[in-house]
C-alpha positions as CSV (number, residue, x, y, z in Angstrom):
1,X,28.3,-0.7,-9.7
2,X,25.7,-3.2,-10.9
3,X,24.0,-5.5,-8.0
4,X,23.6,-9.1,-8.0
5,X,20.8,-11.7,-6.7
6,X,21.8,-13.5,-3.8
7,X,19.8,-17.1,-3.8
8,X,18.9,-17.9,0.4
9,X,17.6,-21.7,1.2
10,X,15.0,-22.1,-1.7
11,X,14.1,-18.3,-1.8
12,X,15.5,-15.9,-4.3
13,X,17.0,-12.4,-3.8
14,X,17.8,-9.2,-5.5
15,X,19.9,-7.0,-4.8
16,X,18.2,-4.1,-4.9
17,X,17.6,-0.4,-2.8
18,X,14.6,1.2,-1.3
19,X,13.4,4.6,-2.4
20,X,12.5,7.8,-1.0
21,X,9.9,8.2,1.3
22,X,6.8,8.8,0.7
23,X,3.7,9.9,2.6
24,X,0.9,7.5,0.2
25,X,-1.0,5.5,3.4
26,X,-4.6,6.6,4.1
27,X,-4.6,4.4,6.9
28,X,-3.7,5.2,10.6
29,X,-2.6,2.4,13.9
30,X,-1.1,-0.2,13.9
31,X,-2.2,-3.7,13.7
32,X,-0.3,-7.0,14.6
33,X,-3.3,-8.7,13.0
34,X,-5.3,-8.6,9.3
35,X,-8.3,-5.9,9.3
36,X,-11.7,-7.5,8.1
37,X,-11.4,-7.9,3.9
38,X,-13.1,-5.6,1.9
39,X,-11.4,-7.1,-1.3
40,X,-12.9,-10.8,-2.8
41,X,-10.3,-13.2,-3.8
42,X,-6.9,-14.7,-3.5
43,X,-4.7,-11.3,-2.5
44,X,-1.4,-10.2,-1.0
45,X,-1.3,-8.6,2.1
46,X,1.3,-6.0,3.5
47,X,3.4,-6.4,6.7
48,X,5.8,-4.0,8.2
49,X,7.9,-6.4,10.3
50,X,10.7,-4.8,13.1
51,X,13.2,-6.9,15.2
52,X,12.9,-6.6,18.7
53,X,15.6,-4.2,19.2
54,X,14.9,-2.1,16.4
55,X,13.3,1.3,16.4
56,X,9.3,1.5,15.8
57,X,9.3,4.0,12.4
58,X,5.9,2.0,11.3
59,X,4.4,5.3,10.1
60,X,7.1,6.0,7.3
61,X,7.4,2.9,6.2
62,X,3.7,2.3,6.0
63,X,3.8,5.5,3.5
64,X,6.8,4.3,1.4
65,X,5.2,0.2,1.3
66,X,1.7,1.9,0.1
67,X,3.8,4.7,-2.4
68,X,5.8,1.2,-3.5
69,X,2.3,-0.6,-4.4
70,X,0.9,2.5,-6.4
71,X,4.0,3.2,-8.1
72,X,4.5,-1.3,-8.8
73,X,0.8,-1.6,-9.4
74,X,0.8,1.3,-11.8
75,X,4.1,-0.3,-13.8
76,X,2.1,-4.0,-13.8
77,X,-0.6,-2.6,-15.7
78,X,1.5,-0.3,-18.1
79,X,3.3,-4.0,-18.8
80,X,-0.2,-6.1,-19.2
81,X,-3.6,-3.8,-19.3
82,X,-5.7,-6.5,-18.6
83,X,-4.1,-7.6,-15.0
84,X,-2.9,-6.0,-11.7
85,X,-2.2,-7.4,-8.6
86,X,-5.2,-7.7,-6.3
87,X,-3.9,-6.4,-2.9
88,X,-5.4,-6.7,0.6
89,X,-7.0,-3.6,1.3
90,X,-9.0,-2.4,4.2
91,X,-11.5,0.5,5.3
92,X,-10.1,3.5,7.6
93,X,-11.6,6.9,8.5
94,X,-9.7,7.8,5.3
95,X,-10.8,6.2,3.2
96,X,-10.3,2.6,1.4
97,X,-7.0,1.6,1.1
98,X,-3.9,-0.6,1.6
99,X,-4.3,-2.9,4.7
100,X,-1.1,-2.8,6.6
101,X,0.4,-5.0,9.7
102,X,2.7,-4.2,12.3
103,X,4.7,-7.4,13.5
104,X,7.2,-6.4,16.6
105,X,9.6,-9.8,15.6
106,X,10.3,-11.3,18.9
107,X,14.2,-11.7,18.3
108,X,16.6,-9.0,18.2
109,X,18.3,-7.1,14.8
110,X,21.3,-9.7,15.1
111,X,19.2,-13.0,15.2
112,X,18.0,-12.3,11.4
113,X,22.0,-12.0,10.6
114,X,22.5,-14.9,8.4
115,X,21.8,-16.9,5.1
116,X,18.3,-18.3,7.5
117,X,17.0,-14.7,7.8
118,X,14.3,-15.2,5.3
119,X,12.5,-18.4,6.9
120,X,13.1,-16.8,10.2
121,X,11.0,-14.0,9.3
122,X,8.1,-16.1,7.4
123,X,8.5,-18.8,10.0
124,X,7.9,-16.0,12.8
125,X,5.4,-14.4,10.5
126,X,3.1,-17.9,10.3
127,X,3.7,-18.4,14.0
128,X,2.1,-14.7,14.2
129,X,-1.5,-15.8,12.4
130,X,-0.3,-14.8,8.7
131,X,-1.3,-18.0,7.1
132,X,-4.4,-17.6,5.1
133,X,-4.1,-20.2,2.2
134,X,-5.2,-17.8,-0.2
135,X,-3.0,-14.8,0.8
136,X,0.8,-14.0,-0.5
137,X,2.6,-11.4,1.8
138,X,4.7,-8.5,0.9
139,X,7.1,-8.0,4.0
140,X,9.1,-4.7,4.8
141,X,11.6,-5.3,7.1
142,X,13.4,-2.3,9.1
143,X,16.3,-4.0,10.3
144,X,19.7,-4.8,9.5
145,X,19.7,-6.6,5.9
146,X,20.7,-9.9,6.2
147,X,23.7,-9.2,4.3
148,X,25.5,-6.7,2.7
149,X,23.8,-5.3,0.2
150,X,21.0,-7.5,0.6
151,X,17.7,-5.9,-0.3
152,X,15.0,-8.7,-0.9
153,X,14.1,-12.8,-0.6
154,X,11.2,-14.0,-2.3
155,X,10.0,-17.9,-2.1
156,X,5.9,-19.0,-3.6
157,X,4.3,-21.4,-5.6
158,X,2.2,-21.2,-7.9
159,X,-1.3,-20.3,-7.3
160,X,-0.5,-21.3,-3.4
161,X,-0.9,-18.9,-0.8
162,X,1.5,-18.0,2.0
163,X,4.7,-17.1,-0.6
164,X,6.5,-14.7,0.9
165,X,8.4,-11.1,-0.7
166,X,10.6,-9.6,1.6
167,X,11.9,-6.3,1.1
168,X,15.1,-5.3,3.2
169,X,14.6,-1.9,3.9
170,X,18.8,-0.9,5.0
171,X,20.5,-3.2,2.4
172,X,21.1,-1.1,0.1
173,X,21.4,2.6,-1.1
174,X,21.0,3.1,-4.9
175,X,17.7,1.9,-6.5
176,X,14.1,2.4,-5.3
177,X,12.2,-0.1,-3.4
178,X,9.4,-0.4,-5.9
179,X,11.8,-2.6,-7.9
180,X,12.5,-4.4,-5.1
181,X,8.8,-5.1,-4.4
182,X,8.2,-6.4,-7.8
183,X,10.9,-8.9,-8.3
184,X,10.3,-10.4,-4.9
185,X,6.5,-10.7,-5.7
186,X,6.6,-12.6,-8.9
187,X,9.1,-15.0,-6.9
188,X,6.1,-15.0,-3.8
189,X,4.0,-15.9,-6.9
190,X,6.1,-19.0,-8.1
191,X,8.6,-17.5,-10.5
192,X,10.6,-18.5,-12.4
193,X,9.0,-21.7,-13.4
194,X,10.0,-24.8,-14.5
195,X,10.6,-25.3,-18.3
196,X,11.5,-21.5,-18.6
197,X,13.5,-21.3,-21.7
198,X,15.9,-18.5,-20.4
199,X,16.7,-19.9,-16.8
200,X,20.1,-18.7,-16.0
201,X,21.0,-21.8,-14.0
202,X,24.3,-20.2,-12.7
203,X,24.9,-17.0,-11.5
204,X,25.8,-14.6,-13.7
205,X,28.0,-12.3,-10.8
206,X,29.8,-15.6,-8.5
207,X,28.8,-19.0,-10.7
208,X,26.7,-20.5,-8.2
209,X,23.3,-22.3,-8.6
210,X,20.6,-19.7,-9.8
211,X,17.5,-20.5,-8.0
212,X,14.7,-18.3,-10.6
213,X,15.8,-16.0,-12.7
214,X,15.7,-15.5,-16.4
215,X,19.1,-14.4,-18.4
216,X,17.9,-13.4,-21.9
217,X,17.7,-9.7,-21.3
218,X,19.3,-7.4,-18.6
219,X,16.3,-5.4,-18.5
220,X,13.6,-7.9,-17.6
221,X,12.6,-7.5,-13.6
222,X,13.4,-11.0,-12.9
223,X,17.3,-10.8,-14.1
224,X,19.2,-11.9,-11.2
225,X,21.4,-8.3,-11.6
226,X,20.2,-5.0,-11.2
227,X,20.1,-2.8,-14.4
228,X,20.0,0.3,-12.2
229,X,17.2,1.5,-14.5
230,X,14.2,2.5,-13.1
231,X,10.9,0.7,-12.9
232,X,9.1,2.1,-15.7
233,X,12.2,1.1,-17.5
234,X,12.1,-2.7,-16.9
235,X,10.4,-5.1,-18.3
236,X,7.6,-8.0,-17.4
237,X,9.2,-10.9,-18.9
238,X,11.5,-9.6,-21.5
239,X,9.8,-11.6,-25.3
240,X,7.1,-13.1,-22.5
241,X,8.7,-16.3,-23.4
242,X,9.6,-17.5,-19.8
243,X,6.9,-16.3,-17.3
244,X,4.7,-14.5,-18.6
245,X,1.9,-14.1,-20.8
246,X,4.0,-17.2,-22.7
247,X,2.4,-19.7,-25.0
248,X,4.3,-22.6,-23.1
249,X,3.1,-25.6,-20.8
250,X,4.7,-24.8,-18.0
251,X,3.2,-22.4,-15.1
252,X,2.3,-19.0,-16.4
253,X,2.4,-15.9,-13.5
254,X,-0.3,-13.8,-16.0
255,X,-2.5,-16.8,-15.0
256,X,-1.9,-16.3,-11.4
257,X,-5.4,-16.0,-8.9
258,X,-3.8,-13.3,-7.0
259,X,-3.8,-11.2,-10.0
260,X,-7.0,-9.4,-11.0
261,X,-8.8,-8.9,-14.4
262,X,-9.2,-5.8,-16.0
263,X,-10.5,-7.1,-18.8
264,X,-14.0,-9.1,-17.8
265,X,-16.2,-7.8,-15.9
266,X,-16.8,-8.2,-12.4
267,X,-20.4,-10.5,-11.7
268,X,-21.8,-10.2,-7.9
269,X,-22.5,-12.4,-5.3
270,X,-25.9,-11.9,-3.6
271,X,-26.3,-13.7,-0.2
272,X,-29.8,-13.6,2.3
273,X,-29.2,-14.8,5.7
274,X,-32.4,-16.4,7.3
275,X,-32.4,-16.3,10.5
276,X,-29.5,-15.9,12.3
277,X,-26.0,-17.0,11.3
278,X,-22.8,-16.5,9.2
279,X,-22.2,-17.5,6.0
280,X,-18.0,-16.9,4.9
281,X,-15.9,-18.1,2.0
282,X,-12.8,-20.1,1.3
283,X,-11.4,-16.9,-0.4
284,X,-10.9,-13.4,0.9
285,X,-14.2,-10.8,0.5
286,X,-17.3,-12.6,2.7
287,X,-18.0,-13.0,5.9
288,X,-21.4,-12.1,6.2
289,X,-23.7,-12.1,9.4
290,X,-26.3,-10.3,7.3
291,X,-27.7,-10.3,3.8
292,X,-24.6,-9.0,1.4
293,X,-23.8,-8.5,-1.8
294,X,-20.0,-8.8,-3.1
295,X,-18.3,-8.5,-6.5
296,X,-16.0,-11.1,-8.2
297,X,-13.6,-11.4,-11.5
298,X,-15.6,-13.7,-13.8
299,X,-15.1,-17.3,-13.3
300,X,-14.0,-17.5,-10.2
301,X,-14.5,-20.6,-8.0
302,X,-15.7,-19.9,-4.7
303,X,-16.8,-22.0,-1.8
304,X,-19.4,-20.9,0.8
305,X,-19.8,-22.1,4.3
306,X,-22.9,-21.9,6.3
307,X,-22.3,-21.8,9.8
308,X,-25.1,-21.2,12.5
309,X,-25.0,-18.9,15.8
310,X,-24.7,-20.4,19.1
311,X,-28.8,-20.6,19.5
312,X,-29.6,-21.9,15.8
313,X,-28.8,-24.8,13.5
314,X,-28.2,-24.5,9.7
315,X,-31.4,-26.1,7.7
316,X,-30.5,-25.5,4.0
317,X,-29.6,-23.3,0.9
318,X,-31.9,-22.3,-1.4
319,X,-31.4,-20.0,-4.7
320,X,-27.9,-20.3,-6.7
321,X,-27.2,-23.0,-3.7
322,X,-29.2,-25.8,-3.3
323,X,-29.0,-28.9,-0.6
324,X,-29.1,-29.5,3.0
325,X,-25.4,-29.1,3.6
326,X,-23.4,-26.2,5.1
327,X,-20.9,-25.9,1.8
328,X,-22.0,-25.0,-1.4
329,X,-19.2,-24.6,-4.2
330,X,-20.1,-22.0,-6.8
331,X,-18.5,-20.7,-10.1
332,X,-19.5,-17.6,-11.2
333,X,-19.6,-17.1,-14.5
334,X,-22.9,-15.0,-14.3
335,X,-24.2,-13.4,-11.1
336,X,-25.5,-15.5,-8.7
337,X,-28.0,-14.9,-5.3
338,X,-28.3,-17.8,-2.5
339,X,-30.4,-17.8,0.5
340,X,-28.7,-19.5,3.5
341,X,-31.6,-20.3,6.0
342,X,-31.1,-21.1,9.4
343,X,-33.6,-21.7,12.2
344,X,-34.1,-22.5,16.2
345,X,-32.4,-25.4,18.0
346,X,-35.9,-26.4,19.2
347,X,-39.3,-25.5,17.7
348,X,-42.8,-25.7,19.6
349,X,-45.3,-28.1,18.1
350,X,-49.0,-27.1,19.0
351,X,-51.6,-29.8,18.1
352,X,-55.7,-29.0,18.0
353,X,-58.7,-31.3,17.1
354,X,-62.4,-30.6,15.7
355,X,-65.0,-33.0,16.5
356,X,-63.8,-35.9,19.3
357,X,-61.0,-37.3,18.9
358,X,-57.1,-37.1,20.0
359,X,-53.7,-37.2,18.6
360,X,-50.4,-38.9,19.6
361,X,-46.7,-38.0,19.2
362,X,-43.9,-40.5,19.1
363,X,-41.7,-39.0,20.4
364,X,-43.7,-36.8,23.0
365,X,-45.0,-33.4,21.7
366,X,-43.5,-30.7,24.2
367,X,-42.3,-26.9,23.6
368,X,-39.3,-27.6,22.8
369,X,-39.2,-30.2,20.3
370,X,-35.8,-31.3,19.0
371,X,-35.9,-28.9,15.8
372,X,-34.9,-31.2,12.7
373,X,-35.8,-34.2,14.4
374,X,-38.2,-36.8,13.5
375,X,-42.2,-36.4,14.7
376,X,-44.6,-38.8,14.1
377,X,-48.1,-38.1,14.5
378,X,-51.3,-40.3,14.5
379,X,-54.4,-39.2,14.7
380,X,-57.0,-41.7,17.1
381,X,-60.7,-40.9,16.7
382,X,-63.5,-41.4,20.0
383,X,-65.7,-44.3,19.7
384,X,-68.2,-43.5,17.0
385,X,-65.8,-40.8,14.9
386,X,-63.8,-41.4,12.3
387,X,-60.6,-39.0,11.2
388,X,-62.3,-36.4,8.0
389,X,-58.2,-35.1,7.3
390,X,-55.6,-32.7,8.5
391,X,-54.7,-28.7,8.9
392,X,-51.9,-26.6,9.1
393,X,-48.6,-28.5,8.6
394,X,-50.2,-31.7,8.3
395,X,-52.7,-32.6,5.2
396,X,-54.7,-35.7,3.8
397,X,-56.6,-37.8,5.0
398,X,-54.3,-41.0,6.0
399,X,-53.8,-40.7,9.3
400,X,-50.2,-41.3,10.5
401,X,-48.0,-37.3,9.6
402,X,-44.6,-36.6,9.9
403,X,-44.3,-32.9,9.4
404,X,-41.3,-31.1,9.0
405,X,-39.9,-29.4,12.7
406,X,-37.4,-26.9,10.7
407,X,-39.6,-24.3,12.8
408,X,-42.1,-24.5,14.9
409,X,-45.0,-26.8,14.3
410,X,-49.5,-26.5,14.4
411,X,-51.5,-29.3,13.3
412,X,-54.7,-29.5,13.4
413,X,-56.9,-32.8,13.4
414,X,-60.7,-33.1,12.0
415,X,-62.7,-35.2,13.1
416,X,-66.3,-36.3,12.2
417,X,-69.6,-38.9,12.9
């Protein structure tokens, strides 16, 4: 018997069954949060989510969500060599791999019962801490399946994070999971999109609204009715006329920033911390308290942010960022190296003369200067001298300075008959 999609609030559903298990995680514990990223760039990251009641089998799901990614990720790029989607992965005494959550839902099994299920889950999901704006979540749910059948809601925009794929693990009975994980992603990733040729607008199995799916070909992954085949047997956009890789105007999934490019290489992004500090960007992969070096699909647009530890104050950028303030926005097309410096909250200034003659500070000179602030200095000969010129951070001969009290400051004043 064929399956059909279900459409819940604005999300869309296939019907759809999980697949054997498999034993494909490297990792080990569970986490209710996000690991530190080892991956740059806009990426989905994998929950295993459990009602309250339910039993904790984290350990087999976590192998059958990781076998489900391999085996998806694999079919993606048989479909389109030049992209995959770039997952959220993390480091374990394993080895590299998928970076996997464990949320215990705080309602019971019966609570997630209803047409509502799917913004319960992402509601409670977001409440949890799972709202970075540049992450898409796959979601594995071992609980009673909304409905009958019922094995996956998926809801995104376009190249907006927090889209949600949710696989119901015991909906149904008859086709593997993997299928499951790939329709409900390109949904998390804004398909189907407006001015689709193909869009189904009723449902083929009951008449009602469609909410995303094509209709031109039985076999594409986003037909709101199971085939039954298997992934390798479905399609990415059946003609790529709706979706993907189309030559239309409307939004195009191959275009997608949580997909990554096989065919450009990847350009690094070199960063020097001076002094102490962090320096972290808007997208996934830095957050660096020490010099680092990261790598990048060409042309991506990231934006760093400089921020200083408890006993220093950010001073400026220097290298491929430039300027006194804490942001820099970079596109990098071609590798690029920035120094973020950072220095003390207060510097000491140290002042000496040659010959007679003295110097005063507006405001007072002291050990612990205000670093960054203002220091003017004037130099005052005896009765008889005159000023010859300054030393050290100072230097001329006029004599009113205003060094710079970044760090610490030492002037020295001449004097002469």
């Amino acid at each position: 018997m064929r399956k059909a999609l279900f459409i819940a609030t604005a999300a869309a559903a296939l019907w759809f069954a999980p697949g054997a298990l498999a034993s494909g995680w490297c990792g080990s514990g569970e986490s209710a949060t996000e690991r530190p990223d080892v991956v740059t760039g806009a990426q989905v990251h994998a929950i295993v989510a459990t009602p309250s009641d339910s039993p904790d089998l984290f350990g087999a799901d976590a192998n059958l969500l990781a076998d489900d990614v391999a085996l998806m990720s694999a079919w993606w790029t048989g479909q389109d060599p030049t992209r995959v989607p770039r997952y959220d992965m993390a480091t374990f005494a394993g080895g590299t791999c998928l970076d996997i959550s464990y949320v215990r839902l705080s309602q019971p099994a019966s609570a997630y019962q209803s047409d509502l299920a799917f913004s319960k889950v992402a509601t409670e999901l977001a409440t949890a801490g799972f709202t970075d704006e540049f992450k898409d979540y796959v979601v594995y749910f071992d609980g009673p399946a909304p409905a009958e059948n019922l094995c996956g809601t998926g809801a995104g925009a376009f190249n907006n994070g927090d889209g949600y794929a949710i696989v119901w693990l015991n909906g149904c009975s008859d086709i593997p999971s993997d299928g499951i994980e790939a329709h409900e992603l390109l949904h998390a990733f804004g398909a189907l999109p407006l001015g689709a040729p193909n869009w189904c607008q009723v449902s083929p199995i009951d008449g009602r609204p469609d909410n995303g799916h094509p209709c031109d070909s039985t076999t594409d992954i986003l037909y709101p009715v199971a085939s039954g085949l298997p992934l390798e047997q479905q399609v990415l956009d059946f003609n790529h006329d709706d979706y993907y890789a189309h030559s239309g105007s409307w939004d195009d999934i191959q275009d997608s920033i949580f997909l990554h490019h096989l065919n450009t290489p990847e350009v690094a992004l070199g960063l020097t911390l001076s002094g102490r500090g962090e320096v972290a960007s808007d997208l996934p992969g830095v957050t660096c308290q020490a010099s680092c070096t990261t790598q990048w699909d060409q042309g991506t647009k990231v934006t760093l942010a400089a921020t200083p530890a408890d006993t220093t104050r950010f001073i400026r950028w220097t290298g491929g960022c430039v300027g006194a303030a804490p942001y820099c926005a970079v596109k990098l097309s071609q590798a690029v190296s920035a120094t973020a410096v950072f220095g003390p909250l207060t510097v000491p200034v140290k002042i000496a003369t040659s010959g007679k003659g003295v110097v005063a500070c507006s405001p007072r000179c002291s050990r612990s200067f205000t670093a960054g602030s203002r220091l003017l200095l004037r130099a005052i000969p005896a009765k008889g001298w005159k000023f010859a010129g300054w030393g050290g951070a100072c230097n001329g001969t006029r004599v009113y300075c205003s060094p710079k009290t970044d760090f610490a400051v030492s002037v020295h004043a001449n004097f002469k008959k």
